[in-house]
ROVO-498735 format. One record per atom (N, C-alpha, C): atom name; residue number from 1; x, y, z. Coordinates in steps of 0.05 Angstrom, whole numbers. Example, Ala and Ser with C-alpha at 12.3 -4.5 7.8 and 13.67 -1.06 7.14 Angstrom:
<N; 1; <264; -114; 156>>,
<CA; 1; <246; -90; 156>>,
<C; 1; <264; -66; 156>>,
<N; 2; <257; -45; 142>>,
<CA; 2; <273; -21; 143>>,
<C; 2; <258; 1; 157>>,
***
This chain:
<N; 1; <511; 390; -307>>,
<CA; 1; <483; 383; -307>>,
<C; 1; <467; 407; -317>>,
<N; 2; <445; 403; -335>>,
<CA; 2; <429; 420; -348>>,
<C; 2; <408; 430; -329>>,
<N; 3; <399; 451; -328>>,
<CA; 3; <371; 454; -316>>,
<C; 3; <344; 456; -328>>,
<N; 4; <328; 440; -325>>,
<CA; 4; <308; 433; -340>>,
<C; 4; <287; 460; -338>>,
<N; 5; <265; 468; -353>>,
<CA; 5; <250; 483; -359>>,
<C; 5; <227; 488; -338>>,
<N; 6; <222; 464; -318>>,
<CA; 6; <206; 466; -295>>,
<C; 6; <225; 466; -268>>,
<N; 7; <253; 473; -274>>,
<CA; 7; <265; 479; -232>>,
<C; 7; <275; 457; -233>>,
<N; 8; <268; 434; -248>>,
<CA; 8; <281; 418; -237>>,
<C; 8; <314; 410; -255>>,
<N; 9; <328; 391; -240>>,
<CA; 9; <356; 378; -256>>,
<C; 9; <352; 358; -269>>,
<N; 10; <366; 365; -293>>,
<CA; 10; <368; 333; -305>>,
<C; 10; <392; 316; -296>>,
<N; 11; <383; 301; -277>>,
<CA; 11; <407; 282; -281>>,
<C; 11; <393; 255; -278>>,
<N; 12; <410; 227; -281>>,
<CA; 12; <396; 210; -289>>,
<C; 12; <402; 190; -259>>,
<N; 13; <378; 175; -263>>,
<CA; 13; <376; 155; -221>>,
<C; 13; <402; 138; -230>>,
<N; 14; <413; 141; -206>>,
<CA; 14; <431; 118; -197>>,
<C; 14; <429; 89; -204>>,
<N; 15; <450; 77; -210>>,
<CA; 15; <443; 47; -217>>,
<C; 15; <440; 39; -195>>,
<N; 16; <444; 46; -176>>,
<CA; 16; <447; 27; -149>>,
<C; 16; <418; 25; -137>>,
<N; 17; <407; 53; -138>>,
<CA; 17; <377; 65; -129>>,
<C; 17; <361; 47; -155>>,
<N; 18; <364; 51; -176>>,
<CA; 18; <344; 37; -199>>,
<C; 18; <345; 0; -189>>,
<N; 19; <372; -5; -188>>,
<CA; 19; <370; -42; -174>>,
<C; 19; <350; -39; -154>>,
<N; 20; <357; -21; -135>>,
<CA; 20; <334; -35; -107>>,
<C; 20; <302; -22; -112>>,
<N; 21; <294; -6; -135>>,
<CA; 21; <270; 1; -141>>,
<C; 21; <264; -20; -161>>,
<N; 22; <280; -32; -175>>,
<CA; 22; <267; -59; -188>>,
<C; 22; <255; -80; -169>>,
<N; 23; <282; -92; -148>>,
<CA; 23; <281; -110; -134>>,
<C; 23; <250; -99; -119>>,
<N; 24; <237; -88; -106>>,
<CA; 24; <224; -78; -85>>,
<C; 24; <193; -80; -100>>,
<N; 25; <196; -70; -131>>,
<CA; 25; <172; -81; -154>>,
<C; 25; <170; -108; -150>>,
<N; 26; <190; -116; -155>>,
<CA; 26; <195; -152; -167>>,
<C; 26; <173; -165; -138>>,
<N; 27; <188; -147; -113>>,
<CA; 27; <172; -172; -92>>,
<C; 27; <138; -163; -84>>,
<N; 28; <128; -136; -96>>,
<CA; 28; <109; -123; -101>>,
<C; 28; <86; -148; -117>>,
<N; 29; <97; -152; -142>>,
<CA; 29; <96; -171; -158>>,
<C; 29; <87; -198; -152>>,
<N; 30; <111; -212; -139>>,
<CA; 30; <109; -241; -132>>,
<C; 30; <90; -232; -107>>,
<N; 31; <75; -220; -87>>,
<CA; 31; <65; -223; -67>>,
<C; 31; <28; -217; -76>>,
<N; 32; <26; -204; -96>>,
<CA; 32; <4; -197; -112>>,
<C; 32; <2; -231; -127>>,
<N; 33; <14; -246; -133>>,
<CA; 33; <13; -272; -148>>,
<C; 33; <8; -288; -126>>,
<N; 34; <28; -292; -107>>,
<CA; 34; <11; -311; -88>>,
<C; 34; <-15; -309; -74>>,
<N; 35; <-27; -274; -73>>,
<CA; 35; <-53; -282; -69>>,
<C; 35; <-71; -299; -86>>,
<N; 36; <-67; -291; -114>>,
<CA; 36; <-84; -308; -135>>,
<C; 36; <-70; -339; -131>>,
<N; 37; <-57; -354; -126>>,
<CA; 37; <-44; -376; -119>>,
<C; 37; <-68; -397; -106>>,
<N; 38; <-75; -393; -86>>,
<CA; 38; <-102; -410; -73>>,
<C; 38; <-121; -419; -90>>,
<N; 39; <-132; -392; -104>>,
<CA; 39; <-144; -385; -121>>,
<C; 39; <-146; -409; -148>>,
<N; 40; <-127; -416; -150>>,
<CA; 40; <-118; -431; -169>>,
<C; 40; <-118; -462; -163>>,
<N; 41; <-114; -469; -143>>,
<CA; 41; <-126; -498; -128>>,
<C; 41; <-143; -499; -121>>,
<N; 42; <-169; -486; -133>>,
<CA; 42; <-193; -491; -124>>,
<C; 42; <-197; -507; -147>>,
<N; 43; <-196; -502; -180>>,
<CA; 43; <-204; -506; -201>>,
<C; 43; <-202; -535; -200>>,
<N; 44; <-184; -553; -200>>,
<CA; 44; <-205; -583; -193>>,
<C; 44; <-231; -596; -181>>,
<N; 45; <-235; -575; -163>>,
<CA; 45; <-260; -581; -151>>,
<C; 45; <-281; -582; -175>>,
<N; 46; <-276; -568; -197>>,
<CA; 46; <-299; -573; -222>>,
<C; 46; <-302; -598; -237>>,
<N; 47; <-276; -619; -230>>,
<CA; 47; <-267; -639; -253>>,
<C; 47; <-278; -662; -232>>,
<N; 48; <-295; -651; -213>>,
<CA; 48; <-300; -674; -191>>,
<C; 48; <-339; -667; -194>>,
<N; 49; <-338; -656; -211>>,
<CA; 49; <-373; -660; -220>>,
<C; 49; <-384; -627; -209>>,
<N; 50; <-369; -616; -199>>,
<CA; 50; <-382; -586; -186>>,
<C; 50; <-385; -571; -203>>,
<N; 51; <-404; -546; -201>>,
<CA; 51; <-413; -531; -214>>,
<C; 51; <-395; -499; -202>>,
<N; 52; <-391; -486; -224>>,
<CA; 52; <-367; -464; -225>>,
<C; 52; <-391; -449; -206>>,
<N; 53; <-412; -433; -209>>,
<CA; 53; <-431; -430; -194>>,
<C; 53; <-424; -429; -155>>,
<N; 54; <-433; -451; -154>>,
<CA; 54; <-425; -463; -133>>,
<C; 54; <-400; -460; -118>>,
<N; 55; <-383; -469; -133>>,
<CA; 55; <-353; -457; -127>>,
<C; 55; <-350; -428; -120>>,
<N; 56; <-359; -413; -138>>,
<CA; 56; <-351; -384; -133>>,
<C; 56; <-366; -373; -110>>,
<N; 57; <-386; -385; -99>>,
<CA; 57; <-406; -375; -70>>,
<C; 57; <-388; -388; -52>>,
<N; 58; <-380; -422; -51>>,
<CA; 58; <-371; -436; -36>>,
<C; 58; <-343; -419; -24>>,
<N; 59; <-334; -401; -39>>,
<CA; 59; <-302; -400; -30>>,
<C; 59; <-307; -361; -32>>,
<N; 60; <-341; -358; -24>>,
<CA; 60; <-330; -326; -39>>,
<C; 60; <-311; -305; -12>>,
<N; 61; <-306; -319; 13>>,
<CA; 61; <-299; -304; 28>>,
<C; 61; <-265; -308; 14>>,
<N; 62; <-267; -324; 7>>,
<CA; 62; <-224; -327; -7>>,
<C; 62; <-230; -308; -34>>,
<N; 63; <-251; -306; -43>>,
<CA; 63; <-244; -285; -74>>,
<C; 63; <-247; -256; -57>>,
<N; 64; <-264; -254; -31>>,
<CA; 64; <-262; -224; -30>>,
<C; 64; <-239; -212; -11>>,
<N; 65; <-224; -238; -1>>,
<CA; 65; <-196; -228; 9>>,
<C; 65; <-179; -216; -7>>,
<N; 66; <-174; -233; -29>>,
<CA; 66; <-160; -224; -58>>,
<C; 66; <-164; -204; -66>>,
<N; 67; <-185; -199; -68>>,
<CA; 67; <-192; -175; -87>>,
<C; 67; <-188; -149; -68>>,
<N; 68; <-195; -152; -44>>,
<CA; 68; <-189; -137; -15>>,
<C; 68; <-153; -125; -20>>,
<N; 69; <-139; -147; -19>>,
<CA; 69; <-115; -144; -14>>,
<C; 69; <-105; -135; -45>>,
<N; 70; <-112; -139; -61>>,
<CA; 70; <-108; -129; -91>>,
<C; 70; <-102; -99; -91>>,
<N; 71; <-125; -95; -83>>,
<CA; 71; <-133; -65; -72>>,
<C; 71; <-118; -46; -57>>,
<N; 72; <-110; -57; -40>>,
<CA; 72; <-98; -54; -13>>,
<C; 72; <-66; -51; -31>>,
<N; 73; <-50; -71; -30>>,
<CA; 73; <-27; -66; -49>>,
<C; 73; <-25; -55; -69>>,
<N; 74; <-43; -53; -85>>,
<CA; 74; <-40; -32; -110>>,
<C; 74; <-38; -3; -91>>,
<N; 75; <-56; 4; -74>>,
<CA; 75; <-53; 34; -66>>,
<C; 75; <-31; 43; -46>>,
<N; 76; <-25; 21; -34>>,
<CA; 76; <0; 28; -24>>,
<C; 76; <31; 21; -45>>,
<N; 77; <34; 6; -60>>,
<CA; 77; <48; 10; -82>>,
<C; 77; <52; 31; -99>>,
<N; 78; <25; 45; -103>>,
<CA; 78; <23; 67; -112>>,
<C; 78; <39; 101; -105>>,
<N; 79; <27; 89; -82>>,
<CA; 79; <44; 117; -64>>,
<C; 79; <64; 114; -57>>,
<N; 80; <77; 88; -58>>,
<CA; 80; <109; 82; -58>>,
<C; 80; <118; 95; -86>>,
<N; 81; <107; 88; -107>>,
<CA; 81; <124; 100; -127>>,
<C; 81; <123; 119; -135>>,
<N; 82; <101; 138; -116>>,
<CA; 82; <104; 163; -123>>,
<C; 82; <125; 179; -100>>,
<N; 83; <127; 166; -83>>,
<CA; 83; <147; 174; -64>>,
<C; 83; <178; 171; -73>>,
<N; 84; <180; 157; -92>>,
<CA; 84; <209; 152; -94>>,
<C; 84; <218; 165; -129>>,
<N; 85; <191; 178; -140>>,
<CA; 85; <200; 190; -169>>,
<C; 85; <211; 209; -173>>,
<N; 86; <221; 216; -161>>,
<CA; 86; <234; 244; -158>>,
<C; 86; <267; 231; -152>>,
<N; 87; <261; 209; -140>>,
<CA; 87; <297; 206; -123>>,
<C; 87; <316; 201; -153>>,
<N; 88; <343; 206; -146>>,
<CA; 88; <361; 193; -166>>,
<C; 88; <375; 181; -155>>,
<N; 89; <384; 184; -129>>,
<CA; 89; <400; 170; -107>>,
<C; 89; <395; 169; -80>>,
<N; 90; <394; 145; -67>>,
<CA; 90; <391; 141; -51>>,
<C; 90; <415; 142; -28>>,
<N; 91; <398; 137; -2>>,
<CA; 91; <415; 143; 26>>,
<C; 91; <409; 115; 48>>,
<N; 92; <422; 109; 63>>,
<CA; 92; <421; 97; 80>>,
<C; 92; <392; 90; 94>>,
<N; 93; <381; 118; 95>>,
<CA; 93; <358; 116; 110>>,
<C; 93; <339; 109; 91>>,
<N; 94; <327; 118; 63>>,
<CA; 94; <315; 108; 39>>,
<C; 94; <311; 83; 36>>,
<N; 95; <347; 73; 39>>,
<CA; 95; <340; 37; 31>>,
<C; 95; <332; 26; 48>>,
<N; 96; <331; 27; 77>>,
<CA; 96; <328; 17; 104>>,
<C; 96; <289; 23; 96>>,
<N; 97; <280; 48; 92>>,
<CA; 97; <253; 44; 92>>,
<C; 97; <241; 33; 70>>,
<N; 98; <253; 28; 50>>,
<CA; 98; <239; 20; 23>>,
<C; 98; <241; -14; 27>>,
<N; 99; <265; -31; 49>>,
<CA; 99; <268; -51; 42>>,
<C; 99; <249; -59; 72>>,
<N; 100; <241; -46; 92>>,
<CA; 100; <223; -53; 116>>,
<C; 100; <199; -50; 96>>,
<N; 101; <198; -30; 77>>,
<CA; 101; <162; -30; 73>>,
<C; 101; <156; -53; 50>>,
<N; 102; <181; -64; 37>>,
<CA; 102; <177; -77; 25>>,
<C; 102; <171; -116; 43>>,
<N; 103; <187; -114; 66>>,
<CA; 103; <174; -129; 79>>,
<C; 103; <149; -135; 93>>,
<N; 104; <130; -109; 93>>,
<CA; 104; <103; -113; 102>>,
<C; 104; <86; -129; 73>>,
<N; 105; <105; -108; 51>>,
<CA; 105; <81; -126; 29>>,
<C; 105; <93; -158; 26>>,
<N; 106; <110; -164; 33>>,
<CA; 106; <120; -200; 28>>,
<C; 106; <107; -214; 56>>,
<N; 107; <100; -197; 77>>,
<CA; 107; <84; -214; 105>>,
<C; 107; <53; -209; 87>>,
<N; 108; <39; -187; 81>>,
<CA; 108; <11; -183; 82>>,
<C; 108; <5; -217; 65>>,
<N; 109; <15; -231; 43>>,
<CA; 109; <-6; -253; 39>>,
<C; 109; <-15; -271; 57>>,
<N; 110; <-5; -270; 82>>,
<CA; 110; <-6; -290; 112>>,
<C; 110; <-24; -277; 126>>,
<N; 111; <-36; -254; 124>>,
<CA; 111; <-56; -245; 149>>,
<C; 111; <-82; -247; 122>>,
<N; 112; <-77; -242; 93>>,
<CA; 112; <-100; -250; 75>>,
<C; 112; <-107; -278; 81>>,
<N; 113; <-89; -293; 75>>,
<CA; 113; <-109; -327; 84>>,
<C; 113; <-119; -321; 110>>,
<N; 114; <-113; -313; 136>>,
<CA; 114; <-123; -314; 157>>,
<C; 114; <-151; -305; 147>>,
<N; 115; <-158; -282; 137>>,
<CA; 115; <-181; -266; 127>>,
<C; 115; <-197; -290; 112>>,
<N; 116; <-183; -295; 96>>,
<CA; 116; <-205; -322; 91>>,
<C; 116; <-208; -343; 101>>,
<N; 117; <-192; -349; 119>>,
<CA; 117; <-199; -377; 141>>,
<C; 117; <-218; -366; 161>>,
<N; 118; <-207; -343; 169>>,
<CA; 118; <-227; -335; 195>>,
<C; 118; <-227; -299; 201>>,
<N; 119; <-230; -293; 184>>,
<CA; 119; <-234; -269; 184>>,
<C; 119; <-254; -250; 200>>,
<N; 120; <-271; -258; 219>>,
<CA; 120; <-288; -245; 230>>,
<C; 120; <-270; -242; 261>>,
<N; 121; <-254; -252; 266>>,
<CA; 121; <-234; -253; 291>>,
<C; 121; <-222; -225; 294>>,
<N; 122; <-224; -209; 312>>,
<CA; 122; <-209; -193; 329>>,
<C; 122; <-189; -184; 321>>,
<N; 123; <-170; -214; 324>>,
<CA; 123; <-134; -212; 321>>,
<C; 123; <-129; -205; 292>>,
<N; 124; <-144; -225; 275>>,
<CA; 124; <-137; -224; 248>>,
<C; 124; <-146; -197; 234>>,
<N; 125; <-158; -183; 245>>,
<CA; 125; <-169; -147; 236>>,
<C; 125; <-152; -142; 243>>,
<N; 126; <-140; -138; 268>>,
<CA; 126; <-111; -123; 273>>,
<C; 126; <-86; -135; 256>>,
<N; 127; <-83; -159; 258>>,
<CA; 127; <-63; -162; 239>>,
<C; 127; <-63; -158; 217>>,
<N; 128; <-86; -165; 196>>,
<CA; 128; <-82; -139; 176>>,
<C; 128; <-83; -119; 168>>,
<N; 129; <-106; -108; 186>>,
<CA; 129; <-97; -79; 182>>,
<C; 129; <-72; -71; 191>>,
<N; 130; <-74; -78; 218>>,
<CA; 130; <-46; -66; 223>>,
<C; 130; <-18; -70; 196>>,
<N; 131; <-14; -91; 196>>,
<CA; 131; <5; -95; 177>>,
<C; 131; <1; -69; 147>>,
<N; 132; <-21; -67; 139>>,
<CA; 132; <-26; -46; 116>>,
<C; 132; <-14; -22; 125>>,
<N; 133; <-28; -16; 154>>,
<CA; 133; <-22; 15; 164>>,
<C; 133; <9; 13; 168>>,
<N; 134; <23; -5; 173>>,
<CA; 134; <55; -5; 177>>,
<C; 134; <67; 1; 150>>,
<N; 135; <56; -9; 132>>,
<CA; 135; <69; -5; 106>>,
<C; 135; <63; 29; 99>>,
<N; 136; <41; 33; 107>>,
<CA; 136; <31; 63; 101>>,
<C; 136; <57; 80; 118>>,
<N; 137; <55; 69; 147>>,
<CA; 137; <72; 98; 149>>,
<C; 137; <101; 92; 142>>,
<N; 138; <109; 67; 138>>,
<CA; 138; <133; 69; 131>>,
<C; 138; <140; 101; 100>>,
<N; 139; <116; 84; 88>>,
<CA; 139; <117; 106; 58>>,
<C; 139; <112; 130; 68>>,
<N; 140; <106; 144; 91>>,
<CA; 140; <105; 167; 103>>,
<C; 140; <127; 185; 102>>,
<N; 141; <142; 157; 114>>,
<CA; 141; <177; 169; 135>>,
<C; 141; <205; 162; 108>>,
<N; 142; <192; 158; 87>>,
<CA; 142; <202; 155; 65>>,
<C; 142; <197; 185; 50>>,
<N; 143; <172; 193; 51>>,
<CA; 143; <171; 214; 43>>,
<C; 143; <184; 241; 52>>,
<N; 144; <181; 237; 84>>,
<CA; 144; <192; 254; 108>>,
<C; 144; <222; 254; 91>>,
<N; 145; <235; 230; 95>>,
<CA; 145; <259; 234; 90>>,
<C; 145; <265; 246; 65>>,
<N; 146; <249; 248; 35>>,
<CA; 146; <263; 249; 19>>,
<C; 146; <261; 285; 14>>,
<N; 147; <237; 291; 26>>,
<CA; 147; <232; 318; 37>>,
<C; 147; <255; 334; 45>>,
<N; 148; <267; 317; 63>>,
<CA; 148; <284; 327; 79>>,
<C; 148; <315; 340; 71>>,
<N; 149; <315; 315; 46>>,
<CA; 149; <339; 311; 33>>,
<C; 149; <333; 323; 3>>,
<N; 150; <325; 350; -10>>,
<CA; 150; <328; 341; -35>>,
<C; 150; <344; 349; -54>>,
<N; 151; <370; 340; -36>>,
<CA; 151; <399; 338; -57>>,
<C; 151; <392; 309; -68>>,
<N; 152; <379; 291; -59>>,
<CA; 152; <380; 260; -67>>,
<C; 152; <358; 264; -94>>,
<N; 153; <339; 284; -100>>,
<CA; 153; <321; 285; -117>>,
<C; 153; <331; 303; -148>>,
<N; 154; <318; 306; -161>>,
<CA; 154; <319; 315; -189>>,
<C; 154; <315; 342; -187>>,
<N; 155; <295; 346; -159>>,
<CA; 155; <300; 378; -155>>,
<C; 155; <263; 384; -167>>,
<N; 156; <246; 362; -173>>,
<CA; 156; <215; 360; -182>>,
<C; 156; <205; 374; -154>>,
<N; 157; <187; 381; -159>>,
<CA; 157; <167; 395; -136>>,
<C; 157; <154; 370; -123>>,
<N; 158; <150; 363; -99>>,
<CA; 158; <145; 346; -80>>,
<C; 158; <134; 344; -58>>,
<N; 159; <118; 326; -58>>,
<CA; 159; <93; 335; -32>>,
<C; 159; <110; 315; -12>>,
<N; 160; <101; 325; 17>>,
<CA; 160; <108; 308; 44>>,
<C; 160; <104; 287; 47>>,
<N; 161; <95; 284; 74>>,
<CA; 161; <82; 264; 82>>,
<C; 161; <55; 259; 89>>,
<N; 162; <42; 280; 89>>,
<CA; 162; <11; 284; 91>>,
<C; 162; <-10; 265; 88>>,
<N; 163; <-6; 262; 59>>,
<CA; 163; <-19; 241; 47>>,
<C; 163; <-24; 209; 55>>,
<N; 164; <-3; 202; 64>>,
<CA; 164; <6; 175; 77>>,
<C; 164; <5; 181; 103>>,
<N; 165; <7; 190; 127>>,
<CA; 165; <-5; 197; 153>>,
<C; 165; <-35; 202; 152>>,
<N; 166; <-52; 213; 135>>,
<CA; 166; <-79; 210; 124>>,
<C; 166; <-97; 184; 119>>,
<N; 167; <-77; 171; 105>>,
<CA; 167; <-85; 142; 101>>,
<C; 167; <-82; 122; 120>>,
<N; 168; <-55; 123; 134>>,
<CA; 168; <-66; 111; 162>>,
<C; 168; <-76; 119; 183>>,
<N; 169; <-88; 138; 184>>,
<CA; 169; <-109; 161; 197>>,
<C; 169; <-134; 130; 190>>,
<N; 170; <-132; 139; 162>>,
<CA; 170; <-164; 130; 152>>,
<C; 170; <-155; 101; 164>>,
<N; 171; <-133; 80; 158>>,
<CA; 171; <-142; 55; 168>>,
<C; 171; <-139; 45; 196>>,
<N; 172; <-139; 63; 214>>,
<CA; 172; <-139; 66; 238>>,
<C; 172; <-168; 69; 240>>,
<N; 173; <-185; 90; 234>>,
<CA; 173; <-216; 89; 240>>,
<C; 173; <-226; 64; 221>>,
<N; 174; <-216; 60; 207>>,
<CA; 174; <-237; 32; 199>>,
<C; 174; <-224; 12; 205>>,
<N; 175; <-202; 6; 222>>,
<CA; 175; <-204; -25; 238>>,
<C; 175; <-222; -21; 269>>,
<N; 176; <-222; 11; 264>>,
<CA; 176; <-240; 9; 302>>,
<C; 176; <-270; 7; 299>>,
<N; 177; <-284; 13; 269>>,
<CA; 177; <-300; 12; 260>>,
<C; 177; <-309; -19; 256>>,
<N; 178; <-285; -35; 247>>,
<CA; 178; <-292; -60; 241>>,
<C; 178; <-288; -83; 265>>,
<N; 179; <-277; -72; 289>>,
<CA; 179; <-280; -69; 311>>,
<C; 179; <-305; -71; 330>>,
<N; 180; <-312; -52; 323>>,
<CA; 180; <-338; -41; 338>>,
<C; 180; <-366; -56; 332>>,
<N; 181; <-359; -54; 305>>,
<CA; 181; <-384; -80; 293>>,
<C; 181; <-379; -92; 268>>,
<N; 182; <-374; -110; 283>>,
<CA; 182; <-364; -139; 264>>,
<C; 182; <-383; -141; 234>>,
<N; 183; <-398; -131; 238>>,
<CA; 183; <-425; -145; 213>>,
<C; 183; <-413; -126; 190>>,
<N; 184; <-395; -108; 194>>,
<CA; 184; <-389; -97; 179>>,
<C; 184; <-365; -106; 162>>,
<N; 185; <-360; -132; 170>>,
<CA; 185; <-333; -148; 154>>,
<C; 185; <-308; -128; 153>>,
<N; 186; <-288; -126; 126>>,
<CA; 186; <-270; -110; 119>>,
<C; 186; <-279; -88; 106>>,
<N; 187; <-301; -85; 100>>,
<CA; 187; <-307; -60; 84>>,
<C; 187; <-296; -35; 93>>,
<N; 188; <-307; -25; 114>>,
<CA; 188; <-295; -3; 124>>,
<C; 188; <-272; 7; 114>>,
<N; 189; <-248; -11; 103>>,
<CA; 189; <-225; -11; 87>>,
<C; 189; <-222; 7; 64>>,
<N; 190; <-246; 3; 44>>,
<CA; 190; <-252; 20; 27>>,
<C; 190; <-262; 45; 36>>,
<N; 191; <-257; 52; 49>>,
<CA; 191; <-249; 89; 61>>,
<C; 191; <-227; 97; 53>>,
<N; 192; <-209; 84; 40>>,
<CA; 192; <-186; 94; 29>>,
<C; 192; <-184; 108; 6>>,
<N; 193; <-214; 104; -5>>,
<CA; 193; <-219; 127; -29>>,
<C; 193; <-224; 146; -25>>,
<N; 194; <-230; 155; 2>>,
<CA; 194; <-232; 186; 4>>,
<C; 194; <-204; 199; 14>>,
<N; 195; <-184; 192; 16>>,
<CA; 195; <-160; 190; 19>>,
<C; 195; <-152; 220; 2>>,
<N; 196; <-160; 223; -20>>,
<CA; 196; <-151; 248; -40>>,
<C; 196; <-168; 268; -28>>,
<N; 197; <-196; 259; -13>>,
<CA; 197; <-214; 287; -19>>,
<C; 197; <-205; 299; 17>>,
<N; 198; <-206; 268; 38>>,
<CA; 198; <-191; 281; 62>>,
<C; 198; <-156; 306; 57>>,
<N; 199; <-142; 295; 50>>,
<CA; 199; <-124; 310; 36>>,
<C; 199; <-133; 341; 24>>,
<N; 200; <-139; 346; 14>>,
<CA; 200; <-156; 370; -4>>,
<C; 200; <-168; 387; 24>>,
<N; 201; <-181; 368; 34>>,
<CA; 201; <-190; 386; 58>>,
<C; 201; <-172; 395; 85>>,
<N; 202; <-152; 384; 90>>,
<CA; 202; <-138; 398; 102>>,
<C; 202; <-116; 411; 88>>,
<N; 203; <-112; 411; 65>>,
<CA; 203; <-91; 431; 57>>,
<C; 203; <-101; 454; 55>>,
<N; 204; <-129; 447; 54>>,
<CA; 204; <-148; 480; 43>>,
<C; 204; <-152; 493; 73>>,
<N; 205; <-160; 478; 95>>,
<CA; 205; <-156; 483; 114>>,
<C; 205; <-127; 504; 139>>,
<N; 206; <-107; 492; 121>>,
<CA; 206; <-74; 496; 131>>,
<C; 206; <-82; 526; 122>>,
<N; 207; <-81; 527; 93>>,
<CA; 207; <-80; 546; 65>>,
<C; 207; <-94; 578; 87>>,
<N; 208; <-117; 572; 94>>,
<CA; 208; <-141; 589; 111>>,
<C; 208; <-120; 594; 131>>,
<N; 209; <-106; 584; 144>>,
<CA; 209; <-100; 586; 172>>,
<C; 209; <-74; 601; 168>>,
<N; 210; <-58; 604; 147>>,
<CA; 210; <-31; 615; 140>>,
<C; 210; <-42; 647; 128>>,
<N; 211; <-60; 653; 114>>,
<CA; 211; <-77; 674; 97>>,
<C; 211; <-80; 692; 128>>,
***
């Protein structure tokens, strides 16, 4: 094996590791499709004399689930695959968390319809949030592990788990937020964009405290 010019090795991912990082996209994929799915049986309602207008107010709490949960899976997808770019081979414990977190994203389209059937309910905030924050720390203890291990990696420079304990930090205060007062729907959710700048601030913080 060569050593590459930045520390790290060249060697190339596992076929075994590349199958179950396809498979784990693929169901990434199909669960992002069935939210738009509903979506898509509305469109007769126009061939029955309704106005598109109308439609799009009539159903807007089902477009802003979608777009909610769009959101939501893209950013935790995200940090899944930055958690796993570095690996070439996988371990026991890897596949066990990549194929549980891949089960939160194949449950989350079942707590989205709830959101649009009845989304102002108690249970249904916990259940989806909760369900998001499960997928978050799973990608945590994914990271933990690969941290832990990096004979399984390329030998790339690699951050922890910080980032993803951060994020369900953040969706922990905004389900107690959305909690606390309902009038505030799911928004609170979108606190996940400060996600990079919370991060920044405690590393700078650590950084002070080690100096």
């Amino acid at each position: 094996m060569d050593s590459a010019a930045g520390g790290a090795v060249e060697r190339e991912r596992h076929r075994d590791l590349d199958r179950l990082l396809t498979f784990v996209d693929a169901i990434v994929a199909i669960a992002i499709t069935l939210l738009v799915l509903p979506l898509v049986e509305l469109a007769p309602e126009l061939h029955e004399g309704g106005r598109a207008a109308d439609l799009l107010r009539d159903h807007s709490d089902e477009l802003w689930a979608v777009a909610l949960s769009f959101y939501v899976i893209a950013r935790i997808w995200l940090g899944q695959h930055h958690a796993v770019a570095p690996l070439v081979v996988g371990n026991a414990r890897t596949t066990t968390l990549l194929l549980t977190w891949a089960f939160t994203i194949v449950v989350l389209p079942f707590p989205t319809s709830l959101v649009a059937a009845s989304g102002g309910q108690a249970t249904v905030k916990v259940l989806y949030v909760g369900t998001v924050a499960l997928g978050v720390l799973l990608n945590a203890g994914l990271r933990a592990e690969v941290q832990r291990h990096p004979e399984l990696t390329d030998g790339a420079a690699y951050e922890g788990p910080l980032g993803s304990l951060l994020t369900a930090l953040l969706l922990l205060v905004a389900l107690a937020v959305m909690l606390l007062l309902p009038a505030t729907s799911y928004v609170p959710i979108l606190v996940l964009a400060a996600e990079g700048r919370l991060k920044a601030l405690v590393e700078s913080l650590r950084n002070r405290r080690s100096t």
